[in-house]
N, C-alpha and C positions, 0 to 999 in steps of 0.2 A: 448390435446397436451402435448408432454413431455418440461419438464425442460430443458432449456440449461445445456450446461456441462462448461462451459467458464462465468463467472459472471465478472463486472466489478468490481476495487476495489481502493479506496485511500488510499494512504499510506501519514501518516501525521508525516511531522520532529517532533524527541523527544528532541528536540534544543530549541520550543516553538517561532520558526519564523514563521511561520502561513505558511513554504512552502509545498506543497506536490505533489506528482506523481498521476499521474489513469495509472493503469491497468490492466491487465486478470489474475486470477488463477483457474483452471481446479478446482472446489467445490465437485466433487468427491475424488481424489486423494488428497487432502489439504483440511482436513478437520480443521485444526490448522490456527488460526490468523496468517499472514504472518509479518517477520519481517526482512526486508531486510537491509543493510549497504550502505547506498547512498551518494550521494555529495550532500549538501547543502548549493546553490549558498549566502545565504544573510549571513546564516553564516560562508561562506570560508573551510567549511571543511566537511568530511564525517564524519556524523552521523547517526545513526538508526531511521530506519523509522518504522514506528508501522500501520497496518491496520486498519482503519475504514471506514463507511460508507459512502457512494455517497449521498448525500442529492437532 
């Protein structure tokens, strides 16, 4: 059976409030650690979010 093309992914505030997102990035086309610029509710403001893994 083949690989999904869509992997789940956490993205964990660089704030160090323990918040973070799940979501998909296509592990073909992105093959780069994702780092997206989010809102971070505990700490009131957008911060970068940095990729890691789904435990």
């Amino acid at each position: 059976m083949a690989k999904p093309t869509t992997i789940k992914i956490r993205l964990n505030s660089t704030a160090d409030t323990g918040y973070f997102y799940v979501t998909k990035k296509n592990a073909r086309t992105m093959t780069e650690k994702m780092v997206k610029r989010k809102y971070d509710p505990i700490a009131r403001k957008h911060v970068e979010f940095k990729e890691g893994k789904i435990k």
